[in-house]
C-alpha positions, 0 to 999 in steps of 0.5 A, a space after each residue: 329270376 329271384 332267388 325265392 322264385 327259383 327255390 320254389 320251382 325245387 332248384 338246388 334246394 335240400 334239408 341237412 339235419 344233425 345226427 350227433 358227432 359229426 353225422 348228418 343226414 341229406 335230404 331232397 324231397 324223400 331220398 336221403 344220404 347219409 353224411 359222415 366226417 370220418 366216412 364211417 357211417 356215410 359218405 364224407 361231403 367232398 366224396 359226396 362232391 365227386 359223386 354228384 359231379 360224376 352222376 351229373 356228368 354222366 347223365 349229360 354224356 349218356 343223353 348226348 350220346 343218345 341224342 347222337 344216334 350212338 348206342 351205349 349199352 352200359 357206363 361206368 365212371 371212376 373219379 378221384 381227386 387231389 385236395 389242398 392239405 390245409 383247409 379250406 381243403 378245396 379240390 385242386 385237381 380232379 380226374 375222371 375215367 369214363 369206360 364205355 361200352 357199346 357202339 360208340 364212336 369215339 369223337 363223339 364219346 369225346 364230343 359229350 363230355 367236352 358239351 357236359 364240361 362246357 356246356 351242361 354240367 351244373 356241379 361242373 360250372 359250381 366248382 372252383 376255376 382254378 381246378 385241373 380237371 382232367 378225363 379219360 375215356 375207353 370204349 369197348 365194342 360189345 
């Protein structure tokens, strides 16, 4: 597939414009993000990183849970990350805590998010492979 043919099925294509100082503003078809270097009227992109490496992890997660017969009844992730002091101030460790609650049996909770990190997870696949990627994962029966 050329890089044409995959632009024009919508894969990974967005529109940034400039808003003045160093703000932007994202955009994917009619959803918009707003950007910002200092985090003051938008979310800074590396936060922006985490967000979309947690957003695609979780879809996964829920998705194979479901698959698996488990039942999650809500989801909520933590992410933080470590990023080298000098630029080009890549992410040189990330953390994730998933906090599950619902009838989930813990391996297969454990199982999704191996298959999203091996597997599926796209942002995950983008990201540097020197990174240390840690995750935790709790559940609480409801």
């Amino acid at each position: 597939m050329t890089r044409t043919e995959r632009t024009l099925r919508g894969d990974g294509t967005a529109e940034l414009t400039w808003n003045g100082d160093l703000r932007f503003e994202a955009r994917a078809g009619e959803f918009a993000v707003p950007m910002d270097s200092s985090g003051e009227a938008g979310t800074t992109p590396p936060v922006l990183l985490l967000e979309a490496l947690a957003g695609c992890m979780a879809i996964d997660v829920v998705d194979i849970l479901n698959k698996g017969r488990q039942e999650p009844l809500a989801m909520q992730i933590r992410i933080s990350g470590d990023r080298m002091p000098e630029p080009p101030r890549f992410f040189t460790d990330i953390h994730m805590t998933f906090e599950i609650a619902g009838s989930v049996d813990d391996a297969k909770a454990e199982r999704a998010v191996q298959l999203s990190m091996d597997k599926y997870c796209s942002v995950f696949h983008s990201l540097r492979s020197d990174l240390v990627f840690t995750y935790e994962i709790a559940i609480a029966d409801e």
